[in-house]
C-alpha positions in Angstrom: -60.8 -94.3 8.4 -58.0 -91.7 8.5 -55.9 -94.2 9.8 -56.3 -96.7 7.3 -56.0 -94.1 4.4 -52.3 -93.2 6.1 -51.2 -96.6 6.5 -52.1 -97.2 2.9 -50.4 -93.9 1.4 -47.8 -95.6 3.7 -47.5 -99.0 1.5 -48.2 -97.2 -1.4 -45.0 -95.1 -1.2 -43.1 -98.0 0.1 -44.1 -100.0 -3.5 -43.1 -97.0 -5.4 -39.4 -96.7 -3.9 -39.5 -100.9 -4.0 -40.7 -100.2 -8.0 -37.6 -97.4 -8.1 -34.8 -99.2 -7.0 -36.3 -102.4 -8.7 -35.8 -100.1 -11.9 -32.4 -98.9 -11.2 -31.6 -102.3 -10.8 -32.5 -103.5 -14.0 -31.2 -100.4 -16.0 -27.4 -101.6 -14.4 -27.9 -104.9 -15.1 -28.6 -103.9 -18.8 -25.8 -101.4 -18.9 -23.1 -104.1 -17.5 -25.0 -106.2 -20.3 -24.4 -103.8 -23.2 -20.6 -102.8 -21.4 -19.4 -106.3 -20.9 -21.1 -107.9 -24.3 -18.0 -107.4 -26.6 -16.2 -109.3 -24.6 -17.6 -112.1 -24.9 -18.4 -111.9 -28.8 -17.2 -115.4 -31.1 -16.4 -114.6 -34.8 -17.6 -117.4 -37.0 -15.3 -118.7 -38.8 -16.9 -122.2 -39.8 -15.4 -123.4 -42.9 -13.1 -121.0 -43.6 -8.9 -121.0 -42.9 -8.2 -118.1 -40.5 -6.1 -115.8 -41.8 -4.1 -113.6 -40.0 -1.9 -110.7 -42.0 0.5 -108.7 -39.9 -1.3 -109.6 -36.5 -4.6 -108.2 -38.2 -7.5 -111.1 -39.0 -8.3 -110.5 -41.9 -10.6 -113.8 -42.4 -13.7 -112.5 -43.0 -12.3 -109.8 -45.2 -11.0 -112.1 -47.7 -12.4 -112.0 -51.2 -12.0 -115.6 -51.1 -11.0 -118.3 -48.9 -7.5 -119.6 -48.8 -7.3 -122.7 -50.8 -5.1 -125.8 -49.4 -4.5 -128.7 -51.5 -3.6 -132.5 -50.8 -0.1 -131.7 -50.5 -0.3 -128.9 -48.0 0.5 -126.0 -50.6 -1.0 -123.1 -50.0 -3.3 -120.4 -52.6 -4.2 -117.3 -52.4 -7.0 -115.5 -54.8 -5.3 -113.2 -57.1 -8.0 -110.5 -55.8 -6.9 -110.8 -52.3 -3.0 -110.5 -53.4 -4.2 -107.4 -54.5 -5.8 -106.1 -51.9 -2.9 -107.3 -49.4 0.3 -106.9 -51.0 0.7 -106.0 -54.6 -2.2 -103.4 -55.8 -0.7 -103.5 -59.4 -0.7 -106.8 -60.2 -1.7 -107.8 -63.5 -2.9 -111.3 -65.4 -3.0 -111.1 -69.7 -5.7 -113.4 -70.1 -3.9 -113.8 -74.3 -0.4 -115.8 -72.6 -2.0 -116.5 -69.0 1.1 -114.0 -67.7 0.8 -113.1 -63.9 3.2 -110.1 -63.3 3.5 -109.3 -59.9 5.7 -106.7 -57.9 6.6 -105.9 -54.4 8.6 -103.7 -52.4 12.2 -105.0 -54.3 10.9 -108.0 -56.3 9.6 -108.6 -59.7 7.9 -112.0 -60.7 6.3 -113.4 -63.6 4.2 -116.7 -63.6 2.0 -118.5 -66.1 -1.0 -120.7 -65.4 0.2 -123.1 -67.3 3.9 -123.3 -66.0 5.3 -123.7 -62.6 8.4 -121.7 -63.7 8.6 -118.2 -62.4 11.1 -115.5 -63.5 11.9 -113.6 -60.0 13.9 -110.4 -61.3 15.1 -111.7 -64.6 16.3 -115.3 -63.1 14.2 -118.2 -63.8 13.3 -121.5 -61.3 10.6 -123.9 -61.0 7.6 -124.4 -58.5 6.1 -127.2 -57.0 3.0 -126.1 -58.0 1.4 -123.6 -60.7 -1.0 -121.0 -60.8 -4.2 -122.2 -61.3 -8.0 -121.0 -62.1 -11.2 -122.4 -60.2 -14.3 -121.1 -61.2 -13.3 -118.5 -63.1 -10.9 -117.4 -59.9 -6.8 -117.6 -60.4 -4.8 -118.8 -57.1 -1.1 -118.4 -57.2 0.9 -120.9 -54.7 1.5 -118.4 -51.8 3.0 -120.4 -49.7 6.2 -121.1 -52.5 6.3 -117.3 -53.7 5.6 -115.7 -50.0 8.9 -114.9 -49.1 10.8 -115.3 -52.8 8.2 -112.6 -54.0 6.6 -110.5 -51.6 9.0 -110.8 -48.5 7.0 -112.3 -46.1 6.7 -115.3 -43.7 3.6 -117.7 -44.1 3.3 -120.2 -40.9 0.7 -122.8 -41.4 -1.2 -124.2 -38.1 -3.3 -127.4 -38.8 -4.7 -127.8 -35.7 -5.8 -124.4 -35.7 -6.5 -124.2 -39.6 -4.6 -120.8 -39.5 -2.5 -119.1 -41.9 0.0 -116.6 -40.2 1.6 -114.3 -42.4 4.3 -111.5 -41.4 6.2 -109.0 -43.1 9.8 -110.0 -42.6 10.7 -105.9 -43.1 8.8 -104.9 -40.2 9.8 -105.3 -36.4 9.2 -108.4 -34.3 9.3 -108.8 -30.9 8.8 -112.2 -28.6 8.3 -112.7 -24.5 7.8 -115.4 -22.7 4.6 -115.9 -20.3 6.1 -116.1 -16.7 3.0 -118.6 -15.5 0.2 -120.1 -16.7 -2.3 -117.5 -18.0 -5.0 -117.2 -20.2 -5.6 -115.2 -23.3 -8.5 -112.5 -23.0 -10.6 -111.3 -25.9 -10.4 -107.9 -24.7 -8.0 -106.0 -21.9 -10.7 -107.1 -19.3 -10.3 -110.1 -16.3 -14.5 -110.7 -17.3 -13.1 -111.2 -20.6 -14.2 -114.8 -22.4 -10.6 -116.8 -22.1 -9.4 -117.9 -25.8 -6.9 -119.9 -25.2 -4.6 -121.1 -21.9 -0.8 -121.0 -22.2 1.5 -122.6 -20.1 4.4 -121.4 -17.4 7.7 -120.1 -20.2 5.9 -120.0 -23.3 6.5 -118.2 -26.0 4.0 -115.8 -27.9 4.7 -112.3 -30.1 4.7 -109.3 -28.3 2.1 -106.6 -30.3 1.7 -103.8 -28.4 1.0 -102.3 -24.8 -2.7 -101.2 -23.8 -2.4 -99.7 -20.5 -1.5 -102.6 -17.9 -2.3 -105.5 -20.6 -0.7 -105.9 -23.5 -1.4 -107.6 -26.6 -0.1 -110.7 -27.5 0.1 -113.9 -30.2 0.2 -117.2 -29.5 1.5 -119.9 -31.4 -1.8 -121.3 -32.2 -2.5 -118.3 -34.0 -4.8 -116.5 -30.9 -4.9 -112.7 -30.8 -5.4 -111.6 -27.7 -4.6 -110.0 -24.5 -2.6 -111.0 -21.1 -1.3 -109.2 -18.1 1.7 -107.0 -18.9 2.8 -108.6 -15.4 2.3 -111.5 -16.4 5.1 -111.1 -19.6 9.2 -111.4 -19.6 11.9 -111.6 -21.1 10.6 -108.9 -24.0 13.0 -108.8 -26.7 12.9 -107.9 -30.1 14.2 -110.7 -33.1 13.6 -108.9 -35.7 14.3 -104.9 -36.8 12.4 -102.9 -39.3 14.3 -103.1 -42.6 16.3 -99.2 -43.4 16.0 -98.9 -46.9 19.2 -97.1 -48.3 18.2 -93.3 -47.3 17.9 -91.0 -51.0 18.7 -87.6 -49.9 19.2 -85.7 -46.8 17.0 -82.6 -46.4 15.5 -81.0 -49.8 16.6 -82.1 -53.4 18.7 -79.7 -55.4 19.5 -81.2 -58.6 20.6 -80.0 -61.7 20.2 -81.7 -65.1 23.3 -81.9 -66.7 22.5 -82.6 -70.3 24.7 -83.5 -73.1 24.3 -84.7 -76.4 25.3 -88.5 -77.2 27.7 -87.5 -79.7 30.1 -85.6 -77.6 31.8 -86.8 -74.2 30.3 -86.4 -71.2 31.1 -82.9 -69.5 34.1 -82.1 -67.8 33.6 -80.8 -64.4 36.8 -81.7 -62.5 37.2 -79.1 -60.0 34.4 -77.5 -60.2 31.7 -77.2 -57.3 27.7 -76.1 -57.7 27.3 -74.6 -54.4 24.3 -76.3 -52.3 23.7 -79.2 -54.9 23.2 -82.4 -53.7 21.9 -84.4 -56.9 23.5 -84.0 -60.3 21.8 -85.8 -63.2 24.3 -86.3 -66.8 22.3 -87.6 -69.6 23.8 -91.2 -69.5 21.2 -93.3 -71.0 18.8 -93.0 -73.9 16.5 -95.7 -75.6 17.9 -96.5 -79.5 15.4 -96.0 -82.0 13.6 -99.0 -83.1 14.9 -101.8 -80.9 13.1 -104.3 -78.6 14.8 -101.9 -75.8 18.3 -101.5 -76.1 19.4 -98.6 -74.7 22.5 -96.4 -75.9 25.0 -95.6 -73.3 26.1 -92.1 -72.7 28.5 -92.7 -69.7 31.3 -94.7 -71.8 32.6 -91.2 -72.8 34.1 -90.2 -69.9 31.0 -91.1 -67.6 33.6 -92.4 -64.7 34.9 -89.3 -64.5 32.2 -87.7 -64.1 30.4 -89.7 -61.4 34.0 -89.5 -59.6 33.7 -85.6 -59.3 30.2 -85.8 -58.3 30.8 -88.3 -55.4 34.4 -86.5 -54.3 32.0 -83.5 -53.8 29.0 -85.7 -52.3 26.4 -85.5 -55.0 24.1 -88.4 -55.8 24.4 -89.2 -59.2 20.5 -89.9 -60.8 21.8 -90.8 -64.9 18.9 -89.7 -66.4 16.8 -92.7 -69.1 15.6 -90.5 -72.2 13.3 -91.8 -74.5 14.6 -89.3 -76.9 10.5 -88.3 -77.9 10.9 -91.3 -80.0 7.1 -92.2 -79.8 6.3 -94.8 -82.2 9.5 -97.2 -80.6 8.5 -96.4 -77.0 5.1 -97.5 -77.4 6.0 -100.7 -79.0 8.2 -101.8 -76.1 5.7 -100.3 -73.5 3.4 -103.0 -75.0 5.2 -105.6 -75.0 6.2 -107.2 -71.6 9.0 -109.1 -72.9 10.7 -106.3 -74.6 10.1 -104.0 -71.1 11.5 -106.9 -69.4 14.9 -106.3 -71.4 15.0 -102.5 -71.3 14.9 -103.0 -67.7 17.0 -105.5 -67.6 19.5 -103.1 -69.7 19.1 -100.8 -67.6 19.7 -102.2 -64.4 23.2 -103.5 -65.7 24.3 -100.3 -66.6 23.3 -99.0 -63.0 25.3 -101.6 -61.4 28.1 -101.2 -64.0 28.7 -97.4 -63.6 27.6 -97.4 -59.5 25.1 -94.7 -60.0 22.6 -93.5 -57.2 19.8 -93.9 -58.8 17.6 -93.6 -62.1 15.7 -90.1 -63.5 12.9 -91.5 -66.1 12.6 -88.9 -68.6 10.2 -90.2 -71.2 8.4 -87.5 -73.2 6.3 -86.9 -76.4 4.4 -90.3 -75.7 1.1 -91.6 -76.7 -1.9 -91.1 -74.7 -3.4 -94.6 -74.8 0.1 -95.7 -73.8 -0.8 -94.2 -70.1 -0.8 -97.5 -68.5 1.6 -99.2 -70.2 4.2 -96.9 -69.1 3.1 -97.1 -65.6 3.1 -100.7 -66.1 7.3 -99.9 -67.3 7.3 -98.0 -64.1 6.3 -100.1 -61.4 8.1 -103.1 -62.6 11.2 -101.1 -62.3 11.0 -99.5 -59.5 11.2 -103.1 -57.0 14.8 -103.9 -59.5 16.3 -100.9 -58.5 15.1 -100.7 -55.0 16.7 -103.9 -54.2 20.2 -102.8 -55.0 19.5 -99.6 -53.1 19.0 -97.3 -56.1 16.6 -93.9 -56.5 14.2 -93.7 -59.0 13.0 -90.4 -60.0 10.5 -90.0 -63.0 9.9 -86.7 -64.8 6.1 -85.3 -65.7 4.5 -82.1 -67.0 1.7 -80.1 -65.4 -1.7 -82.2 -65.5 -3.7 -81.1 -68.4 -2.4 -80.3 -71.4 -2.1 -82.3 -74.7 -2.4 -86.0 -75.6 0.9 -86.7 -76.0 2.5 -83.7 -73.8 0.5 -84.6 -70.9 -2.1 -86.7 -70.9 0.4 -89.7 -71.1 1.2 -90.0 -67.5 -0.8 -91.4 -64.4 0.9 -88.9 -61.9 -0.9 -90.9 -59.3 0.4 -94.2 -59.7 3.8 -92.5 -60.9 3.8 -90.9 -57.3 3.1 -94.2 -55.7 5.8 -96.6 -57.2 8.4 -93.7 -57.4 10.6 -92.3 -55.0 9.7 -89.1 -56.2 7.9 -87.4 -59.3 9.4 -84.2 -61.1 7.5 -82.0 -61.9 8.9 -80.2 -65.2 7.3 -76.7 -64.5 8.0 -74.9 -67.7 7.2 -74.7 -71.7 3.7 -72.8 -70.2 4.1 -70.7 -73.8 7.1 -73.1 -75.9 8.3 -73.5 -78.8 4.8 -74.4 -80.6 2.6 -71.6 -78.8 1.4 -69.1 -81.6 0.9 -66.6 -78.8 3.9 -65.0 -76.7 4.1 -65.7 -72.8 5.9 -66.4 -70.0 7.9 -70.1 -69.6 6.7 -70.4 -65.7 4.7 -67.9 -64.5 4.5 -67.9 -60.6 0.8 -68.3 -61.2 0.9 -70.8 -63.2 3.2 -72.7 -61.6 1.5 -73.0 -58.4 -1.6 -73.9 -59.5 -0.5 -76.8 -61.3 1.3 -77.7 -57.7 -2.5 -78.1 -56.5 -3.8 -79.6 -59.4 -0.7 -82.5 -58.2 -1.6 -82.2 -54.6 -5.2 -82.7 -54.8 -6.8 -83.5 -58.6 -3.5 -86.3 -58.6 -3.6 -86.4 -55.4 0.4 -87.0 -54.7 1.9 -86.8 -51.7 3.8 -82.8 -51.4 6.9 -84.6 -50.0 7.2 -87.2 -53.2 7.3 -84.1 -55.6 9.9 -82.0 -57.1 9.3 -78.9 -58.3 11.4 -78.5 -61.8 12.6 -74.7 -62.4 13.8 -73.5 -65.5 17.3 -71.2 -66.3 16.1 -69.9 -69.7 13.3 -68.0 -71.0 11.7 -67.1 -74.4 12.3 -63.7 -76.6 9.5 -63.5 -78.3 8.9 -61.7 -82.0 5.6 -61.0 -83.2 5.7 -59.4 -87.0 2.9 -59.5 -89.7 0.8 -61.4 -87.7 3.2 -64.0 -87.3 4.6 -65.1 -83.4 8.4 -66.5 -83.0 10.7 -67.4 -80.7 13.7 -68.0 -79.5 15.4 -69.7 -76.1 17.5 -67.3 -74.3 19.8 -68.7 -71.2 20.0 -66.9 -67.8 23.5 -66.5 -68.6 22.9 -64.9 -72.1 20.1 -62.7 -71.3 21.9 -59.0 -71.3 23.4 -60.1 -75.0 19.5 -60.2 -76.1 17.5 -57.3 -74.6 19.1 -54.0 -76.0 21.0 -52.3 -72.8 18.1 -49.2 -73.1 15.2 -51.4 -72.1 13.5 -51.2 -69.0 11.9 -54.2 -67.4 9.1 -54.3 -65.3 8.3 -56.6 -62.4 4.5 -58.5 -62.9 3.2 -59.4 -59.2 1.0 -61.7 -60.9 3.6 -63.8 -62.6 6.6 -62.9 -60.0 9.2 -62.0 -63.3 10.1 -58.8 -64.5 8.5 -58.1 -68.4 10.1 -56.4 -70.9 8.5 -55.2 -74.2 10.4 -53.2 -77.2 10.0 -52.4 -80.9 12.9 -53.0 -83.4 12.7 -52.7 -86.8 8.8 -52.7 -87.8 8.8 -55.9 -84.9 7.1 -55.9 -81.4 9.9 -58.0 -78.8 8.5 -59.9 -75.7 10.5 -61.5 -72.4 9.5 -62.2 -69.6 12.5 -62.4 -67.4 14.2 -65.3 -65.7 16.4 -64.5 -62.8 17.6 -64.9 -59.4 14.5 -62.9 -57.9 11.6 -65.0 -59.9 13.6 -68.3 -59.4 13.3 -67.3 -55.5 10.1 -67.0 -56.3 9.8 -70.4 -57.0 11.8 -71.8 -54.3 9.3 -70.5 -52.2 6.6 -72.4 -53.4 8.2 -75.6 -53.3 8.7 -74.6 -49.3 5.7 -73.5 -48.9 3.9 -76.3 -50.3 6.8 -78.5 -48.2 7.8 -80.1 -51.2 10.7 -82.7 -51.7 12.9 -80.3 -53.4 13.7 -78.5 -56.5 15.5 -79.0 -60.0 16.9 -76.9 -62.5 17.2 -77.3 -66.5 19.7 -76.9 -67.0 22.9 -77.2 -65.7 25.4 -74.1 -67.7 22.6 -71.6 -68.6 23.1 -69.9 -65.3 24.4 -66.8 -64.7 27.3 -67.3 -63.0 28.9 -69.5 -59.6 26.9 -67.5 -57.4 23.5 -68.4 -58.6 24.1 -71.4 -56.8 25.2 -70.1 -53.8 21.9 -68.1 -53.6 19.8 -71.0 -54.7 21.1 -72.4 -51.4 20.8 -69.6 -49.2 17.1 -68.9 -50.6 16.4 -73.5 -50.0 17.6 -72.7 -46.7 16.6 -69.4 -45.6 
């Protein structure tokens, strides 16, 4: 009996390691199952043209499907342009205008045209936008390249649509045998698709000893790095012009329309590498004609500035004429020819680029000048030109502030300027400082995260003037008062304090039955300022304006204080 109870513990142990390893057994095969799975996953595409964007395949992230007709032309949605290549797009259901922008193009199409306007010059199509079920196509194939600077390939066999940027880097290699095309870095990888001894295929990127390749076909995928040769690149990433070396340091040189523009010859600002003259201004109530500054002696100038290797950004002022700006912001024909002025006078006078100072606008024209905006900025960008727009601090009033879309101003711009002053202007009835230190940096993080701009887009705008202010019977005036004037207006007996808070030194005084306010701008609180804008890594800085300062070596320790 004891026997048989041993030899039966005996089998029963022997079933239990049999049942143990029979378990480990199965828990590997399900683990190689779940490791090894991916590779052998099959999209479905049924039905749909494969679409691949930059070697990404996008296919099933399409808003809709690509649309071929009998004659091979290609469409793509409107909402997938968007999404792909121009975010700003816009169709005006009234005329049936498309307006669409990219990187240095401008074009204008029409459902019911095949004519498109590519930066102000005019050809025709073989086929037109169109609308199907309430969706608009526009004939991608015909406007890939001429708009949005792109090559489309179309595979039949395949039913692929291979679009690449032509500004971005290509490189090609050769297959050295017959190999296959993996889904996934992996020799238990599902095959895709077989390629034959010297073909040729786009060369994506390395991963480890594979790399990633497209074939001709259209097939993402992966081969042997071994198995490659020949690597070489036939295309280059496109260098846009560079703007500025290291940090902005401009200075507005303003000047009135009436008078020539200023005479600088031989002179040098010490550390600045931007200068921008008031050359262009909108003229009151036109269809966007625009008055030019830089006929009175405007050659001259930009020949000083470029003997002493400034930039030259002419700065576009609406002149606070409201009522005219918003009647050519609304109008798409009328911005058309204020750009279109514009970028003449830019070519005609060689400038560097473009400052956009449009002020006292309306509110509910917000969009309309960011429409202005990013139709401009792909004109100048293809002849190589900077465009810098000017903005005040983010709240404030309707037509002081609340007219600009600092986002989408960031976006489209090469960079944004802050104007960081006027905190107490002309209008406050209460005295204060023009840029308090305080002040001044919190309205850099209302840009950097309620706007949410990129810190290396703005720059930070820093005034050479302050505000005395006279407060008598109740009643609160001011006046400006220049860096360079600023012992000729506080009486010599006054004694200024420095405020931590605000970073300037305050001074307060009676005279004559009246109480007299400053707050002090100098070379200490202007360092101040520079600080913040390195701090915060900013783009730069700017100063209004050029003349009020105190003398030649303000700019020599501007530079020193950049740089230190």
């Amino acid at each position: 009996m004891a026997k048989r109870m041993k030899k039966e513990n005996k089998g029963n142990k022997m079933n239990d390691i049999f049942k143990f390893f029979l378990v480990i057994i199965l828990l590997a095969i399900v683990g190689v199952v779940f490791y090894y799975a991916p590779n052998y996953i099959k999209e479905d595409y049924e039905g749909k043209t494969k679409v691949l964007i930059n070697n990404n395949n996008v296919t099933l992230k399409m808003k809709e499907d690509i649309y071929i007709d009998e004659n091979s032309n290609i469409f793509m949605s409107m909402e997938d342009i968007e999404n792909y290549f121009d975010k700003y797009i816009e169709y005006d259901k009234n005329s049936g205008d498309i307006i669409t922008t990219s990187e240095i193009n401008i074009a204008n199409l029409n459902l019911k045209s095949n004519k498109i306007t590519i930066n102000g010059e005019e050809e025709e199509l073989n086929s037109a936008p169109m609308e199907k079920e309430g969706i608009i196509y526009l004939p991608f194939s015909e406007i890939s390249e001429k708009v949005y600077d792109v090559d489309l390939t179309y595979v039949k066999d395949s039913n692929t649509v291979i679009i690449d940027s032509l500004d971005r880097k290509q490189e090609v290699a050769n297959v050295s045998e017959n190999v296959k095309i993996k889904y996934r870095p992996n020799i238990f990888s599902r095959t895709l698709e077989k390629l034959e001894e010297n073909e040729e295929v786009i060369y994506i990127e390395d991963e480890s000893e594979w790399a990633e390749v497209r074939s001709k076909e259209g097939t993402i995928g992966y081969v042997k790095k071994e198995e490659l040769n020949n690597i070489h690149a036939i295309r280059e990433d496109k260098e846009y012009i560079k703007k500025v070396e290291g940090k902005v340091n401009l200075v507005w040189d303003y000047y009135s329309e009436y008078v020539n523009a200023p005479d600088r010859d031989g002179e040098v600002i010490d550390g600045i590498n931007v200068v921008s003259p008031a050359f262009f201004s909108l003229m009151k109530g036109s269809g966007g004609d625009i008055t030019d500054n830089a006929k009175r002696g405007g050659e001259e100038y930009i020949n000083w500035a470029h003997s002493n290797n400034y930039q030259v950004w002419a700065m576009f002022s609406n002149n606070s004429l409201r009522d005219t700006t918003s009647q050519i912001l609304n109008d798409y024909e009328k911005r058309e020819i204020m750009i279109e002025n514009l970028i003449n006078l830019v070519e005609e006078y060689n400038v560097d680029g473009v400052n956009v100072d449009f002020e006292n606008m309306n509110g509910d024209d917000k969009d309309m000048y960011s429409r202005f905006l990013i139709e401009l900025a792909p004109r100048l960008k293809k002849i190589g030109k900077t465009l810098s727009v000017d903005v005040t601090a983010p709240d404030g009033s309707e037509n002081w502030s609340l007219c600009f879309d600092r986002n989408t101003i960031a976006n489209v711009a090469d960079y944004i300027v802050f104007m960081a002053y006027d905190q107490y202007g002309q209008s406050s009835n209460k005295a204060g400082t023009t840029a308090g230190y305080n002040w001044v940096e919190a309205n850099i993080n209302k840009f950097l995260e309620q706007e949410d701009v990129d810190p290396e887009k703005i720059i930070l705008g820093i005034p050479l003037y302050m505000r005395l202010w006279k407060e008598e019977d109740g009643e609160v005036t001011s006046k400006v008062v220049n860096i360079s004037n600023l012992s000729e207006n506080v009486p010599n007996n006054q004694v200024a304090n420095w405020d931590d808070e605000l970073k300037q030194y305050y001074v307060e005084y009676e005279e004559d039955g009246a109480t007299y306010k400053m707050w002090i701008e100098n070379t200490k609180s202007i360092e101040e300022k520079i600080n913040l804008a390195k701090q915060y890594n900013l783009a730069g800085i700017a100063f209004w304006e050029k003349d009020r300062e105190e003398n030649d070596e303000f700019w020599t320790q501007v530079k020193e204080a950049l740089n230190k």
